[in-house]
N, C-alpha and C positions, 0 to 999 in steps of 0.2 A: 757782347755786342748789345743786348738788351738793356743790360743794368747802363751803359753810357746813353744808351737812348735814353732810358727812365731818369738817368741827370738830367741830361741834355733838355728834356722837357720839364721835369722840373724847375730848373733853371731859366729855361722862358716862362712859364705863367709865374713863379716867382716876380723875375723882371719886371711880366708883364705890371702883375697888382701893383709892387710897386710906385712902377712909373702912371699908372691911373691914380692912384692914391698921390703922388706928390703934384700931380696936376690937378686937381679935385679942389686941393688948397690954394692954389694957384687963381683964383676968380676964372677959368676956362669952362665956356660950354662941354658939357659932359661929351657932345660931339667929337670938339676939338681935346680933349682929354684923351679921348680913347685914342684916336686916328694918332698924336702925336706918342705915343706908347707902340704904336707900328713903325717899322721897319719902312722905308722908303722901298715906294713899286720896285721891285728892276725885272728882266726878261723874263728869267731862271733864278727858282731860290737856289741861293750856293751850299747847301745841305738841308736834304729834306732829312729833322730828327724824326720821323715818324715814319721813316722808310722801313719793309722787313728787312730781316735780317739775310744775307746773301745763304742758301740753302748750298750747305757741305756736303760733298762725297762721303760714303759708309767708310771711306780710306781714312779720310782728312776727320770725322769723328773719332776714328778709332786711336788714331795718332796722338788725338786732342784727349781722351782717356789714359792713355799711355803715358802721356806727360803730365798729366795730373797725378796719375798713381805712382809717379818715381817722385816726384815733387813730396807726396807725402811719406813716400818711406824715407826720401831724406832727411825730412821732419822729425818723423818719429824715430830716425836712427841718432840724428842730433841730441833730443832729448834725452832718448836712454843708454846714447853710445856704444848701441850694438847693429852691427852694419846688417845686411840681408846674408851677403856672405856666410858669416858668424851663424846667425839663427841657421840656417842651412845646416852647417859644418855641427852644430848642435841636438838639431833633428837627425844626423845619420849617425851622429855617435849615440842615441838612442835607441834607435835601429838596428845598430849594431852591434848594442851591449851584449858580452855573456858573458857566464859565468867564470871565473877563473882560482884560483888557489890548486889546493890538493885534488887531483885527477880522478880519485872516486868520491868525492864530495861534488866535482862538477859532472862525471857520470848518473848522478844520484839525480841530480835537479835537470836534467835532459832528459830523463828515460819519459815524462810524463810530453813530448813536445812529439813523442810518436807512440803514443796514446798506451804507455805501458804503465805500469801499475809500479810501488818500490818493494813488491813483489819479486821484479822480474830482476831487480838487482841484484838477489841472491844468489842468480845464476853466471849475470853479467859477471861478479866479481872475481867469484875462481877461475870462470872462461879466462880473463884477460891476465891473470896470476899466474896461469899457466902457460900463456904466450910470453909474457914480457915482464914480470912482474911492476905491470902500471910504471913502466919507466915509457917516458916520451924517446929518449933516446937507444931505446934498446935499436940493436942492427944483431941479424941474424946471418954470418957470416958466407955460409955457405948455400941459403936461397937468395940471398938480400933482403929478406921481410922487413921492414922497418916498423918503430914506432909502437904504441899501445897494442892497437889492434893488430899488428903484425900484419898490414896490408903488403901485398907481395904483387909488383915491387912498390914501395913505399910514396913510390910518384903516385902510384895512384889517387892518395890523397889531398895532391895538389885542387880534385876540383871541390874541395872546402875551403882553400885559404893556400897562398902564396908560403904561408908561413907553416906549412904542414914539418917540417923538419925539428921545428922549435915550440909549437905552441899546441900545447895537452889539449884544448879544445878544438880547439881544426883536426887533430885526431881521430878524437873521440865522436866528434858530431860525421866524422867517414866512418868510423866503426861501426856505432850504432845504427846511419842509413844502410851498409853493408850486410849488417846482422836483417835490419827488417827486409831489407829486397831478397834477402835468401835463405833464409830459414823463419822469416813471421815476428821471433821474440828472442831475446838475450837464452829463454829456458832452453829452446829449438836448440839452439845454435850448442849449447850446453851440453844437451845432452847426444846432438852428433861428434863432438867435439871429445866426448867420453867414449863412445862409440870407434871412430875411427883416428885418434890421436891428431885430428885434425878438423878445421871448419872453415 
């Protein structure tokens, strides 16, 4: 609204000089210059440009921000041809990267996410060799244990990942929370595990 004002007035004293300037040359009293460079009287000007500007609701600003900020992400999604969508879908596949390949290669690179040292791996490793030998698919037929850790029964490791049946790391990251909430460390758990052929 401002910036049309600041035409809008622009555009008269432009006019205005002008039209004094082409009367100036014209043999006209400077009088009669100016006054014919005005606007003939009437009641009511029909737009006052120098009115303020009608004061917006904190709603109707907010709106007005909102619509600016989608305006430029379509901008900027045009230029670079990547939608907000995308960057999103982007940032949580970041989020949600881990580790994957061979099952003690990705126990190895975990142990330090619960503040274990690759110490404690020496113990993780025989533990879970003697439950399962690091097969994802191992099933223990007659508990039902499932899985690396031999979580028993093997749902329980659904609250790491939908994909607890199939994927070595949704496993493993129940394993190792499993090992810390009840024995401390991979060793703990080791050497109860020696102890009572069980952990």
């Amino acid at each position: 609204m401002r910036v049309a004002t600041a035409v809008g007035a622009a555009t008269m004293v432009a006019g205005g000089t002008f039209a004094v300037s082409a009367f100036a040359d014209s043999g006209l009293e400077p009088d009669q210059a100016a006054s014919a460079a005005m606007p003939p009287d009437e009641a009511e000007p029909a737009e006052d440009f120098f009115a303020e500007p009608e004061n917006l609701t904190e709603d109707e600003l907010q709106q007005l921000r909102e619509q600016r900020d989608e305006a430029n992400a379509a901008a900027g999604a045009a230029v670079t041809g990547v939608t907000k969508a995308e960057e999103e879908e982007e940032e949580e596949d970041e989020e949600e990267s881990v580790p994957s390949g061979d099952p003690k290669a990705i126990a190895k690179e975990l142990l330090g996410n619960y503040g274990w040292g690759s110490d404690q791996f020496d113990c993780l490793e025989p533990l879970w060799e003697k439950e399962s030998g690091w097969d994802h698919t191992a099933s223990n037929p007659s508990s039902g244990a499932y899985g690396i850790p031999q979580a028993l029964p093997g749902s329980k490791m659904a609250s790491e990942g939908d994909d607890w049946r199939t994927n070595p790391t949704t496993q493993i990251k129940w394993g190792l929370g499993y090992i810390e909430d009840r024995y401390s460390s991979p060793c703990d758990a080791w050497n109860h595990s020696q102890a009572n052929n069980w952990y």
